[in-house]
KOLFIGU-581166 format. One record per residue: residue in one letter; chain; x, y, z of N, C-alpha, C, CB in turn; residue number from 1. Coordinates in steps of 0.001 Angstrom, whole numbers, plus 500000, padded with zeros to 6 digits. Each point is the difference from the previous one (the first is absolute). Glycine has a CB too. Layout:
BEGIN
A  A  X  Y  Z  X  Y  Z  X  Y  Z  X  Y  Z  NUM
...
//
This chain:
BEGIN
X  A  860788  712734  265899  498797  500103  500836  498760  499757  499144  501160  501636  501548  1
X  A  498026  497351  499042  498616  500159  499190  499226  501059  500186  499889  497944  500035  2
X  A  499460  502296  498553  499013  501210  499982  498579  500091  500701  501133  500127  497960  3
X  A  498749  500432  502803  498662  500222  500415  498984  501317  500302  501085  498109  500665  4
X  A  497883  502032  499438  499299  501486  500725  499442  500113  500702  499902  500618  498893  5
X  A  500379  500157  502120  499885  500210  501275  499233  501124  500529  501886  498921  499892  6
X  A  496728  500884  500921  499370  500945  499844  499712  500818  501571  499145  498672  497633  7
X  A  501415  502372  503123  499625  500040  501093  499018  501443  499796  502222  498469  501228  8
X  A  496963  501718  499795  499223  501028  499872  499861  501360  501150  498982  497958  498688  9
X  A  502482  502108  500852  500519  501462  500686  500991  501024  499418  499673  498682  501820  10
X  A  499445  502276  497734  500618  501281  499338  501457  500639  501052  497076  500685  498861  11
X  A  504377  499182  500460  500375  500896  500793  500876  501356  499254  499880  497852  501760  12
X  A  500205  502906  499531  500505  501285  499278  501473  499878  500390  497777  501651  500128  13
X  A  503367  498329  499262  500967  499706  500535  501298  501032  499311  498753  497451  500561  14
X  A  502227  503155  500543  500743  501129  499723  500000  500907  501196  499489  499761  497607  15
X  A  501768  501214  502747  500272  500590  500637  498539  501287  499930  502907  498884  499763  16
X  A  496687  501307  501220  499150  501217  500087  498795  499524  499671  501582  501649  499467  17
X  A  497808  497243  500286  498953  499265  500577  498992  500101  500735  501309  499316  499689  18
X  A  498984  501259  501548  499028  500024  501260  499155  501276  499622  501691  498882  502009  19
X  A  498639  501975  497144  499302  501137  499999  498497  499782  499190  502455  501311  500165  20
X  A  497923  497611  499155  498629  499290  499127  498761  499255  500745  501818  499518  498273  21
X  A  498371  500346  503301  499486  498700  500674  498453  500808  500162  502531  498576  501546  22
X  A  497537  503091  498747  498950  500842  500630  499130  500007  498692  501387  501587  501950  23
X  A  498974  498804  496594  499241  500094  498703  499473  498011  499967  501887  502735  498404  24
X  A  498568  496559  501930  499297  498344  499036  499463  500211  501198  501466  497944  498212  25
X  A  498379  502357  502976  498801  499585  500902  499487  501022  499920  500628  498516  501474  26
X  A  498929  502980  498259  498824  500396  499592  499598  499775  498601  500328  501433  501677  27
X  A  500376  497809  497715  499687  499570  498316  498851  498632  500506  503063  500644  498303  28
X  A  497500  498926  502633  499030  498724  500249  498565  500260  501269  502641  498366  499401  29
X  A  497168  502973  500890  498913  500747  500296  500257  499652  501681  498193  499851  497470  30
X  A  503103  500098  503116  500139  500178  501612  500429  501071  500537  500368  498092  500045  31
X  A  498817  502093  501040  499488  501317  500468  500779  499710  501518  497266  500529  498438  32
X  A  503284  498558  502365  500510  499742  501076  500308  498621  500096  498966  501814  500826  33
X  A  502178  497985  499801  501020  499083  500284  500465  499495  501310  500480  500960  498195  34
X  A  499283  497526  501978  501127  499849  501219  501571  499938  499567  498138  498611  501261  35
X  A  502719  501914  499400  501315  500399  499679  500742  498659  501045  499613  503232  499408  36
X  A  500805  495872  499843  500762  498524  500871  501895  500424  500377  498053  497712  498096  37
X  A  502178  502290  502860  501520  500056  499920  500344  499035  500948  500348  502374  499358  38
X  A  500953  497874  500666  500707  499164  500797  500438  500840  501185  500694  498515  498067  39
X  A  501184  501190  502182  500165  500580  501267  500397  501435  499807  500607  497808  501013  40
X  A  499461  503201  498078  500490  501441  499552  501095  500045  498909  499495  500724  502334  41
X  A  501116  498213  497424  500614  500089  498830  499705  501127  498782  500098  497678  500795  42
X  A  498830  502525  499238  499416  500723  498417  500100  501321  500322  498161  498359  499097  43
X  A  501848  501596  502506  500413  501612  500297  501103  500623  499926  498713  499747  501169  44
X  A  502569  499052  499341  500947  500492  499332  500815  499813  498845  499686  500247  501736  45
X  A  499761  499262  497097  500720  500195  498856  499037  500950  499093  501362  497627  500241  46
X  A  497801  503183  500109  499131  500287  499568  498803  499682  499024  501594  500846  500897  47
X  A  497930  498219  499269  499349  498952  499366  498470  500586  500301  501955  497822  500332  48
X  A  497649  502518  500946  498802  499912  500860  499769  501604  499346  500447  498051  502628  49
X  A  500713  503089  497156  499462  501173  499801  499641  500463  498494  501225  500384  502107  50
X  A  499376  497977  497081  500002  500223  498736  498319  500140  499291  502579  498672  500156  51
X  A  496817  500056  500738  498636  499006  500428  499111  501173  500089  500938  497779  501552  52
X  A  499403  502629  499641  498631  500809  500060  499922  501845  499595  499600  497944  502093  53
X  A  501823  502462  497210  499123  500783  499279  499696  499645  498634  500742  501561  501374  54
X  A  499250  497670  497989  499492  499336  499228  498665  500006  500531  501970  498857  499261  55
X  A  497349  500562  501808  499092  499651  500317  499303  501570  499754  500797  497641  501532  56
X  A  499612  503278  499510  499413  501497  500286  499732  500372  498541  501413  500821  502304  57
X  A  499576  499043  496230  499888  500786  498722  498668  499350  499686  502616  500476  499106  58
X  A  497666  498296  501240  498511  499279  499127  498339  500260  501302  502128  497216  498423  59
X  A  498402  503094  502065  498363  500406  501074  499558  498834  500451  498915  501872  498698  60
X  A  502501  496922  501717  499209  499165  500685  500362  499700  501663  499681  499076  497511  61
X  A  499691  500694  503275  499968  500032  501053  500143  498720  500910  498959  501886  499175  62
X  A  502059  498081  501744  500415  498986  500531  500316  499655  501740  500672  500279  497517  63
X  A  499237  498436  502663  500262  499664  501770  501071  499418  499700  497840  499555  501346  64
X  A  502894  500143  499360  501508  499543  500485  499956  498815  500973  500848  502435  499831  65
X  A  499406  496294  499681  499920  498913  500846  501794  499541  499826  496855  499214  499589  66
X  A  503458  501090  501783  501671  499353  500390  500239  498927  500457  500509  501676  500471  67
X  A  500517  497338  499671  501024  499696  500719  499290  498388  499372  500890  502234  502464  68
X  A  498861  497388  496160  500204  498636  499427  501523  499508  500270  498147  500524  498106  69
X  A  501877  498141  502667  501415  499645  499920  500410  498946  499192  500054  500775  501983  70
X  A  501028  498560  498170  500483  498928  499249  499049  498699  500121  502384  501013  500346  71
X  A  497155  498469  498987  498916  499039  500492  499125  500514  500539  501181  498572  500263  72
X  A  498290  501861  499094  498474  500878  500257  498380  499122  500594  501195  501565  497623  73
X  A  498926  499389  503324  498780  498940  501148  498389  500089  499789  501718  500488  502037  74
X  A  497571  498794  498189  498739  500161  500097  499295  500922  500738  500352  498168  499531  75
X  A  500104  502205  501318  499785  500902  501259  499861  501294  499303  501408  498709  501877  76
X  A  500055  501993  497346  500172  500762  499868  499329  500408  498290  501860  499582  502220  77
X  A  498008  499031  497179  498773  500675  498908  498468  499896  500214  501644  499415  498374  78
X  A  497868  500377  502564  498939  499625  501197  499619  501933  500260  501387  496913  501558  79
X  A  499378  503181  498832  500225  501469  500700  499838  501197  498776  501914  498895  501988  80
X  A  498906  500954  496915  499678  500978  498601  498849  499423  499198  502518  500655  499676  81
X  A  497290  498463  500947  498232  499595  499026  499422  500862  500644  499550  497451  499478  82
X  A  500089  502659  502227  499645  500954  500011  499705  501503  500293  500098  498166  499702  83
X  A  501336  502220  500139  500198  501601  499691  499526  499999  498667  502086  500671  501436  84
X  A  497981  498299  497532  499373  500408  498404  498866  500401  500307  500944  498448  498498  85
X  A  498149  500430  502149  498346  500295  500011  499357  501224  500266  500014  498028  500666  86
X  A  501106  502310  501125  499601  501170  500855  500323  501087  498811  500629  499105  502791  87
X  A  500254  501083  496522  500051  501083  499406  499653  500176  498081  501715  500167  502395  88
X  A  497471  498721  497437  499258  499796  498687  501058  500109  498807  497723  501042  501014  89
X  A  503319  498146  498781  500744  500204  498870  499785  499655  499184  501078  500153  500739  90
X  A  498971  499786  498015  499985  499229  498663  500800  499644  499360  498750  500740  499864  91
X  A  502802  498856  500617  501037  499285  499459  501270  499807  500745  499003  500742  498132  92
X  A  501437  498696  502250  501763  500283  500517  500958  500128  499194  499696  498846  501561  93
X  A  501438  501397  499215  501342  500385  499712  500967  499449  500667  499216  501753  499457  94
X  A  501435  497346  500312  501275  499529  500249  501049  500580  499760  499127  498508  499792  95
X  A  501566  501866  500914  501280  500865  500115  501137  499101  500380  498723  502085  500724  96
X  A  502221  497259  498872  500659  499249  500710  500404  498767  499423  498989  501083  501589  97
X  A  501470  497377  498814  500572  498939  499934  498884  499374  499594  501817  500184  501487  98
X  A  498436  498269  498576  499438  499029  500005  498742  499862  501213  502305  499267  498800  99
X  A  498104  501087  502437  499125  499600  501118  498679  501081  500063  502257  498936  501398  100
X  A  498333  502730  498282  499236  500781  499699  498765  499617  498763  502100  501368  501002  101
X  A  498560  498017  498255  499393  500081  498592  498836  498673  500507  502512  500957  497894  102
X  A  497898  497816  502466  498811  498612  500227  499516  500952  501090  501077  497053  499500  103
X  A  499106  503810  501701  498932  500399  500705  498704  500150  499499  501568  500840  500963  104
X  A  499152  500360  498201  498899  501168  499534  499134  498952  498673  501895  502895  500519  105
X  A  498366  496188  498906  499148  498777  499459  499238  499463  500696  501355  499546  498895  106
X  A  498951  500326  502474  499099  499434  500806  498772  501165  500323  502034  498291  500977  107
X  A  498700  502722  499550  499092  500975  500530  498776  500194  499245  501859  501034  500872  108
X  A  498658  499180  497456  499040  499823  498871  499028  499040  499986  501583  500747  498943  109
X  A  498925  498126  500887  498735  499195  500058  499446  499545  500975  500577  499545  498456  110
X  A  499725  500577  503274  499703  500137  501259  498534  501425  499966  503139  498962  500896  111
X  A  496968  501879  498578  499527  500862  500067  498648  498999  499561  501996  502206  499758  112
X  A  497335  497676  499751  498898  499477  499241  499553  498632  500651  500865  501194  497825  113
X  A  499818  498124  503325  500413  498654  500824  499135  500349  500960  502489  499344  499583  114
X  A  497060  499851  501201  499508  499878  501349  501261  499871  500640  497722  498956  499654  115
X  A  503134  500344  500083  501181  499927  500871  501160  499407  498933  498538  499549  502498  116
X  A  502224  501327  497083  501220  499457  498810  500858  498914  500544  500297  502346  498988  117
X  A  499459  497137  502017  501187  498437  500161  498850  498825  499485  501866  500674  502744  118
X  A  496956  499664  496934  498836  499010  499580  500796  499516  498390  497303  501469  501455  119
X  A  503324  499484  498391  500350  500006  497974  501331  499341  500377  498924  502667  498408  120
X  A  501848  497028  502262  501254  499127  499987  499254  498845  500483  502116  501631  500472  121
X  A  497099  498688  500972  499614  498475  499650  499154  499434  499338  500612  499982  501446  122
X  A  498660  500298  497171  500139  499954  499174  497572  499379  500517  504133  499804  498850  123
X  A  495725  500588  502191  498462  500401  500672  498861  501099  499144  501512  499747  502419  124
X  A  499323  501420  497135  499833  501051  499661  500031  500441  498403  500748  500079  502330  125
X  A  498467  499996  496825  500390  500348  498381  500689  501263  500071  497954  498917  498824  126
X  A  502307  501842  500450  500476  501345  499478  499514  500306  498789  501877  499808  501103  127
X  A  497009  500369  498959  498853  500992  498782  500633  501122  499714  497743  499475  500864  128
X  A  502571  501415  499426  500780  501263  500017  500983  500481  500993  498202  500419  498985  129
X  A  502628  500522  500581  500961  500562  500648  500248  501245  499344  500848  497941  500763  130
X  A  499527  503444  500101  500402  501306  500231  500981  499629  498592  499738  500853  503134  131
X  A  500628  500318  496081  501156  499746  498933  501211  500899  501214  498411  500042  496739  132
X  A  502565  499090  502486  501561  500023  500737  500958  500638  498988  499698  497700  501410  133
X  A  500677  502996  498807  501472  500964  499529  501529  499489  501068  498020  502670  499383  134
X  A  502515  497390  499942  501629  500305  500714  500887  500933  499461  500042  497856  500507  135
X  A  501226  502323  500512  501113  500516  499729  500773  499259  500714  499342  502020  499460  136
X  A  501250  497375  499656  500924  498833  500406  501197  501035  499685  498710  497290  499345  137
X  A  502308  502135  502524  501400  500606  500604  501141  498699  499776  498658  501764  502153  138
X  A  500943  497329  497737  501114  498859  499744  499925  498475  499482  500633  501353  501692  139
X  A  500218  498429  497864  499336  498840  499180  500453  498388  500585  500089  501815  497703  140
X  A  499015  497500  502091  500249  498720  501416  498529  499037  499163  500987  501848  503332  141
X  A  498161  498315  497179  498895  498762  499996  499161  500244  498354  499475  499981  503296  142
X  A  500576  501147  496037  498848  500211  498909  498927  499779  500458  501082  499470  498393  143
X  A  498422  500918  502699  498515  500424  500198  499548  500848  499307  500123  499586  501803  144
X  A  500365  501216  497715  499305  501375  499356  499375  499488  498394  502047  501985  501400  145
X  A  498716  497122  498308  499271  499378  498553  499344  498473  500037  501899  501430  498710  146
X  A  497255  498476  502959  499538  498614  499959  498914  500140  500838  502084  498745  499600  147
X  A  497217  500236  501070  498500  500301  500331  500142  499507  501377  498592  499700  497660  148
X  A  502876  500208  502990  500375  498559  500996  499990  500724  500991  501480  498288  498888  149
X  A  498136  501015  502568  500216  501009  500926  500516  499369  501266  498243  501427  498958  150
X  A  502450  498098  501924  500284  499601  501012  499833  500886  501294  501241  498721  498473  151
X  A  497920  500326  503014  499973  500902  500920  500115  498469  500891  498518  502796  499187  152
X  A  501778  498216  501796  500082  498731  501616  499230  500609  500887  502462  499107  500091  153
X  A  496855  500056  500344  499431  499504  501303  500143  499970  500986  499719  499329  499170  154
X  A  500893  501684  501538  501003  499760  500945  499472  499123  501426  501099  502340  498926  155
X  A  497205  497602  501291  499670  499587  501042  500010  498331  499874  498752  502355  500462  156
X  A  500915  497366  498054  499595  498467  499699  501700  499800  499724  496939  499802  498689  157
X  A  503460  501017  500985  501751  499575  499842  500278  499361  498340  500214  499074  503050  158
X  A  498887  501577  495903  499865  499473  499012  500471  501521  498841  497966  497720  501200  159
X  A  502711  501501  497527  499953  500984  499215  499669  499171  498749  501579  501720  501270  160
X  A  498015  499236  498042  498694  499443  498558  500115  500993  498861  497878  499117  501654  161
X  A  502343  500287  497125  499677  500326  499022  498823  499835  499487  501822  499865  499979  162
X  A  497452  501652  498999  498923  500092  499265  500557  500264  498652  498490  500731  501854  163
X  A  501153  498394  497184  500075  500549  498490  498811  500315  499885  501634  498775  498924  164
X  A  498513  502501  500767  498901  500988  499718  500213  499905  498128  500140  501940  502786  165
X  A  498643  498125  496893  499637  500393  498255  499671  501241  499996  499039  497978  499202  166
X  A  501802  502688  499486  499230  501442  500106  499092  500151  498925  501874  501126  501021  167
X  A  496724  499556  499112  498768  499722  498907  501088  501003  498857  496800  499810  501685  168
X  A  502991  499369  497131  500038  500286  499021  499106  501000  498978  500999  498088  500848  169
X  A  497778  502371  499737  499175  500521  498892  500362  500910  499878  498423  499185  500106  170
X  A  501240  502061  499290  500647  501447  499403  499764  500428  501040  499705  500472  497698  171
X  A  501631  501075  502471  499479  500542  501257  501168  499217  501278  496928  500273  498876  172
X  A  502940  498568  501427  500853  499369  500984  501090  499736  499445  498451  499148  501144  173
X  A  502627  501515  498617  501737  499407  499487  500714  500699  501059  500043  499872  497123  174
X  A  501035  500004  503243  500994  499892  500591  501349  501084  499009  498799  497230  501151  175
X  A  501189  503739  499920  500960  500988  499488  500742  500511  501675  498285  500933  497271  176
X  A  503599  498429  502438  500561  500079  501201  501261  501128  499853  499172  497377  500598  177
X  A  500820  503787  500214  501123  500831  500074  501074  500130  500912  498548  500822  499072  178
X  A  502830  499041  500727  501167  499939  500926  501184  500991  500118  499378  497881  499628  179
X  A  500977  502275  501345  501187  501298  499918  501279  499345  499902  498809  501739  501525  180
X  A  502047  499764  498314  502031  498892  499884  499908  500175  501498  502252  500867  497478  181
X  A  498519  498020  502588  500463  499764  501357  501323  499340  500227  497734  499898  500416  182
X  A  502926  500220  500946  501638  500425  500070  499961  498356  499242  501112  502054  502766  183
X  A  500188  497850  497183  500667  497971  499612  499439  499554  501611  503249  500034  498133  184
X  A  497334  500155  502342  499579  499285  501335  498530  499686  500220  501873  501167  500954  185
X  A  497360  499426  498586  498030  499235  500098  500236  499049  498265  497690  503009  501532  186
X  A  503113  497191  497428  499764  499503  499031  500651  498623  499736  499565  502243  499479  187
X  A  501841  497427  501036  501060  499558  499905  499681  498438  501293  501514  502936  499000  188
X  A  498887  495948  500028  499842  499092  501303  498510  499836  500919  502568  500785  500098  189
X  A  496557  499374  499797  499221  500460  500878  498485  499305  499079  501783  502526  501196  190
X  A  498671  496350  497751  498645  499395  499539  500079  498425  499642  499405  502386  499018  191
X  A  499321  497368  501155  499457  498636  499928  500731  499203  498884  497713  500837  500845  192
X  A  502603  498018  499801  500339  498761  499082  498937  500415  498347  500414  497763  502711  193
X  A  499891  502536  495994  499131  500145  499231  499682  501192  499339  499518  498439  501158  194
X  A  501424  502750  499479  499261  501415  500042  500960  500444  499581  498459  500277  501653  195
X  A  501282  500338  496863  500803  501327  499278  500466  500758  501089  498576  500292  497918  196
X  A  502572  500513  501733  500105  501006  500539  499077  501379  499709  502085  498720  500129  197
X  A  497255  501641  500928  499460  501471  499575  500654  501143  499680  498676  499338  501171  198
X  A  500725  501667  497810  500195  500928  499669  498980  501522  500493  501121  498041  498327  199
X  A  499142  502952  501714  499374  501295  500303  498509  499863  499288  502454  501469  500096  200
X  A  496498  498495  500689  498959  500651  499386  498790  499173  500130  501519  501131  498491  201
X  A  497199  498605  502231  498790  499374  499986  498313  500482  500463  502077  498561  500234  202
X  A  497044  501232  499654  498667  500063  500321  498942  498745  499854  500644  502280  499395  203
X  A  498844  497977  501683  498975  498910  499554  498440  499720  500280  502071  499240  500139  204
X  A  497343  500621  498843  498507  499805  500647  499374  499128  499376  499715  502012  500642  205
X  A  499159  497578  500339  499357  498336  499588  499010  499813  500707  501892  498841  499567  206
X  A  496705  500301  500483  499325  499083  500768  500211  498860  499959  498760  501157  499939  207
X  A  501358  498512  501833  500397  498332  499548  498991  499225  500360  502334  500064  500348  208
X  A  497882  498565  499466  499098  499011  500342  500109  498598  500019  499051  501568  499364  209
X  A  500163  497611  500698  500751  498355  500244  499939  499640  498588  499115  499012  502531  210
X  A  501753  500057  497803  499916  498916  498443  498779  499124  500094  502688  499621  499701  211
X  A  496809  500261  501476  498881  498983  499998  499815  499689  501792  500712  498732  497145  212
X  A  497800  501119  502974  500038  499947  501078  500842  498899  501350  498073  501167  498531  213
X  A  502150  499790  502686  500920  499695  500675  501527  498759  499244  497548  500731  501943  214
X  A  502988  500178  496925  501130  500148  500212  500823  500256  500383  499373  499841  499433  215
X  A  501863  499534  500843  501096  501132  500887  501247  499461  499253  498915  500352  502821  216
//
């Protein structure tokens, strides 16, 4: 194999018992309340969701609960947690969950700061800033959690679109992603043409942004 170095810019914490770290790096990174992204209840029952938030309660941070991201995650429905963020003044999200959970709550982030976040896929709209993003990644499939990429559909125009998002680099903005064990069956079989197999343990936080205007 030729030698090369490879530089991505996301801290992760990785190992069984993990999630208990997610509540200390987000009050280490001065957040005081959270939108909480899930999917369909999964995290409730492997206990994932109860791991999350007392973590959250030890560290004194305070959170809303946005449900039911599905497989191919819609515009509509990150339309809708842009704004429960606003209505309830957060200063970062939380992704709890997969791949679809995880590009939501990217969107939601930099939607938040948007006149309207489908302006930034179609590529109308810059992205000056965005909310910083954490995860707890439940299974391993797309590597969203260590990339800036986000896919959503359209369901009315009947369109789905990718954003490569850049995440600012200056001090202060890095990327730190935390993950729990989870059964073989979420780990096993279940990832992208390209994609290691995952192991127990992630977090993550970041601002993202374009590579240049209306990119996509």
């Amino acid at each position: 194999m030729d030698t090369f170095r490879f530089y991505n810019p996301t801290r992760i914490h990785f190992g069984t018992g993990m999630i208990k770290n997610i509540g200390p790096e987000m009050s280490a990174a001065g957040v005081k309340k959270c939108l909480l992204v899930a999917g369909g209840g999964s995290i409730r029952a492997n206990s994932v969701y109860n791991q999350v938030v007392e973590s959250l309660k030890s560290s004194h941070i305070d959170w809303i609960e946005a449900w039911g991201v599905q497989s191919n995650p819609t515009l509509a429905k990150v339309r809708e947690m842009i704004q429960v963020a606003r209505r309830e003044g957060v200063d970062a999200v939380l992704a709890v969950g997969g791949g679809s959970v995880i590009d939501s709550a990217k969107a939601v982030a930099a939607g938040f700061h948007l006149q309207d976040v489908w302006n930034a896929f179609t590529g109308t709209e810059r992205i000056q800033q965005a909310l910083p993003v954490f995860t707890v990644l439940t299974i391993s499939a797309t590597g969203s959690e260590m990339n800036g990429n986000a896919v959503i559909t359209n369901s009315e125009e009947m369109k789905k679109v990718e954003h490569r998002l850049h995440a600012a680099l200056s001090q202060g903005n890095h990327h730190r992603p935390l993950r729990a064990k989870q059964p073989a069956f979420q780990t096993d079989g279940q990832r992208s043409p390209g994609c290691h197999r995952a192991h127990p343990g992630i977090l993550f936080h970041g601002r993202q942004r374009d590579r240049h205007p209306g990119h996509q």
